[in-house]
C-alpha positions as CSV (number, residue, x, y, z in Angstrom):
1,X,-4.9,25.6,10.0
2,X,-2.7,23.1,7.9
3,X,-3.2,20.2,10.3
4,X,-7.1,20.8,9.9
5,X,-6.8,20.4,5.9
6,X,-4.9,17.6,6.2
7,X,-7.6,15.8,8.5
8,X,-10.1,17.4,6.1
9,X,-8.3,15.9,2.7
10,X,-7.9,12.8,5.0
11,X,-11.4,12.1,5.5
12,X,-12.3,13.5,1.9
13,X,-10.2,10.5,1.2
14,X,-12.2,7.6,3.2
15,X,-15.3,9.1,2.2
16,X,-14.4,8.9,-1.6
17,X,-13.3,5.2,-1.1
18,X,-16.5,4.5,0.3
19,X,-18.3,5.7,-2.6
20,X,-15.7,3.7,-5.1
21,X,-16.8,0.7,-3.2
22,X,-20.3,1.3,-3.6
23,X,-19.9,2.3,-7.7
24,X,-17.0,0.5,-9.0
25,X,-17.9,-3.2,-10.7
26,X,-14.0,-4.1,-11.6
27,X,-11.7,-5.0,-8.6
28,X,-8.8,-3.7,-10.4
29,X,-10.4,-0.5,-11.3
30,X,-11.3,-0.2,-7.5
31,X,-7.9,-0.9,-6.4
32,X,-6.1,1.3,-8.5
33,X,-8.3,4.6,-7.8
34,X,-7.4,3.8,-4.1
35,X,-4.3,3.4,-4.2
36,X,-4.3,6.9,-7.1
37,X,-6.3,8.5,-4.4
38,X,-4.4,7.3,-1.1
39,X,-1.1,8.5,-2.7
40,X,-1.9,11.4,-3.8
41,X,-3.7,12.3,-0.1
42,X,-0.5,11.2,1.6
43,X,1.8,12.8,-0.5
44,X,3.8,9.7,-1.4
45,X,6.3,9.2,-4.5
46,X,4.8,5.9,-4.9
47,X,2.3,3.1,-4.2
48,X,1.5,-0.3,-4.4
49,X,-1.2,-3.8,-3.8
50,X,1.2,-6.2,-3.4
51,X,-0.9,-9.9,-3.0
52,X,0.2,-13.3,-1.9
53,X,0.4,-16.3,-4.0
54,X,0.1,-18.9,-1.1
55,X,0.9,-21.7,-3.9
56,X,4.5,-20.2,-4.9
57,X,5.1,-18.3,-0.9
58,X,5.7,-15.0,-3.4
59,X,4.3,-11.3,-3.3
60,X,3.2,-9.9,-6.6
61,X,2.4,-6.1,-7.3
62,X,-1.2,-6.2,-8.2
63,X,-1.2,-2.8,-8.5
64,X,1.4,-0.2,-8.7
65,X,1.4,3.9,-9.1
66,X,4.4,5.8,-9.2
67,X,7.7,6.3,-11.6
68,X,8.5,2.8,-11.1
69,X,4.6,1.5,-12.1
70,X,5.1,-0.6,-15.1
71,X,8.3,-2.3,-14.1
72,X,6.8,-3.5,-11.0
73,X,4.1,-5.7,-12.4
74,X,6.1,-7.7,-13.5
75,X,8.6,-8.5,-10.1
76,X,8.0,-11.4,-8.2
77,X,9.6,-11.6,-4.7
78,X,9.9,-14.2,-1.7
79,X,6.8,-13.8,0.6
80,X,9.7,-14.5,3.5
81,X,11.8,-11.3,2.5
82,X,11.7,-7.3,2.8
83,X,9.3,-5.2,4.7
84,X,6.5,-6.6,3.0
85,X,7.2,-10.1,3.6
86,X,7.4,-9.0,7.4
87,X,4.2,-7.5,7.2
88,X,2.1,-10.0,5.2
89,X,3.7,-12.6,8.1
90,X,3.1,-10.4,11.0
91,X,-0.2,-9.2,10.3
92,X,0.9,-5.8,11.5
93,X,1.7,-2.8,9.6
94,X,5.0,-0.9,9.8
95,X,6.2,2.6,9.2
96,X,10.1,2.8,8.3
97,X,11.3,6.5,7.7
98,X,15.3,5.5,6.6
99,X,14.8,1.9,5.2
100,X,18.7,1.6,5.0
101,X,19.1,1.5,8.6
102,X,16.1,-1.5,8.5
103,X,18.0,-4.9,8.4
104,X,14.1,-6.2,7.0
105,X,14.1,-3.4,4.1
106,X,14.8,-6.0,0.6
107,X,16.8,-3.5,-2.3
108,X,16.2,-6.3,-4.9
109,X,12.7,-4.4,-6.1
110,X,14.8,-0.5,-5.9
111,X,17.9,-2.5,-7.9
112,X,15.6,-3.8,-10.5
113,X,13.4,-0.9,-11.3
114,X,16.2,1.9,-10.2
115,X,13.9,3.6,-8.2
116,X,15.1,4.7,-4.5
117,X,13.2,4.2,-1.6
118,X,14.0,6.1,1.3
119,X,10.8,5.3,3.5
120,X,7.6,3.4,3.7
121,X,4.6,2.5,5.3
122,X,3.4,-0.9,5.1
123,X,-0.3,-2.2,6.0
124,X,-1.5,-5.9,5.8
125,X,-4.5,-6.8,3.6
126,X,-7.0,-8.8,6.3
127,X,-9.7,-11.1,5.3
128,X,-11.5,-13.0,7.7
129,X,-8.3,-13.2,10.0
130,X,-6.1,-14.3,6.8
131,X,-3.4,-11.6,5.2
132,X,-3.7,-11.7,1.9
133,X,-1.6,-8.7,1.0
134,X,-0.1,-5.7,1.6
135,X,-1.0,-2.0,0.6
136,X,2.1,0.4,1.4
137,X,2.8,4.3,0.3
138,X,6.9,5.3,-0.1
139,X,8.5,8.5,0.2
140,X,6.8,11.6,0.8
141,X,7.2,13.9,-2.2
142,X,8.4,16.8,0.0
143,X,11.8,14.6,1.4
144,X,10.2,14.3,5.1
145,X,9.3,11.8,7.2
146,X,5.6,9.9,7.5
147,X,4.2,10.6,10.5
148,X,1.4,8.3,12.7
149,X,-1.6,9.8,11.0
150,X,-0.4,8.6,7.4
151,X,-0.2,5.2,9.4
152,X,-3.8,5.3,10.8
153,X,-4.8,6.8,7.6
154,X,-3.5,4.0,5.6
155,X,-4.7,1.5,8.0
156,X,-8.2,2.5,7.4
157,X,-8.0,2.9,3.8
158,X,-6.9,-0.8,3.6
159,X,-9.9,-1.8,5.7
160,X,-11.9,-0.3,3.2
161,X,-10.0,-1.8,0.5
162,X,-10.4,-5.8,1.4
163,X,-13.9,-4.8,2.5
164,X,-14.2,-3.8,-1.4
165,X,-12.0,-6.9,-2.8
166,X,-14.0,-9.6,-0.5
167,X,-17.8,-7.6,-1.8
168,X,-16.6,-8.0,-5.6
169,X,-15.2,-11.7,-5.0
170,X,-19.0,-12.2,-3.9
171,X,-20.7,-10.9,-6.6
């Protein structure tokens, strides 16, 4: 009974992004209600947009929900360095459920904003075969572990997402 509300709340979740896509003007109102609505359906402590700025090879947090929100705007970091870095230059996501025992997980962002990370799921933002960012959920509220449908799950929301970024861009 609990896995079916989950898959209910799930879908609930992609059809409520599709209907943001459809009615939202602003990109960064867009991406902020999914990544508001994708954390919340996961459960996570925390998300984030981070995008690539080919011209300086950095990652910047376009958008950022969580306790560490605010700080996080601000952070700039190496597009060669932490699990997002590995992401946006794989093209693949990744789910990490103890990021201290991943040699790719950067603590510069947890150090700066004192916020503690324990795990994370990573997806790449694709465009016409390009990454151009990363969306990526940390820490389940509850203390356990993601699981393989909070990857899938994220993986489709960020299809949906730079479906919605590259439709806006157009307009």
């Amino acid at each position: 009974m609990k896995e079916m509300r989950e898959r209910n709340g799930r879908l609930d979740l992609l059809r409520e992004i599709g209907k943001k896509v459809g009615s939202v003007s602003r990109l960064r109102e867009l991406v902020e209600q999914i990544t508001q609505m994708t954390q919340h359906t996961l459960k996570a402590s925390a998300s984030s947009v981070l995008l690539l700025d080919e011209t300086n090879d950095e990652l910047y947090f376009d958008v950022a929900e969580g306790e560490a929100g605010k700080a996080l705007t601000r952070i700039r970091l190496s597009s060669r360095s932490g699990i997002a870095g590995w992401v946006v230059h794989h093209g693949e996501p990744l789910m990490v459920n103890d990021v201290a025992k991943d040699k790719r997980f950067n603590t510069q962002v947890d150090e700066i904003t004192g916020f503690v990370t324990r795990s994370v799921i990573c997806v790449p933002l694709v465009i016409q075969r390009k990454t151009i960012g990363v969306l990526e959920v940390l820490n389940k509220a509850d203390g356990s572990d993601f699981n393989e449908q909070d990857l899938e799950i994220l993986a489709a929301v960020a299809s949906t997402a730079v479906m919605a970024i590259e439709n806006t861009r157009l307009q």
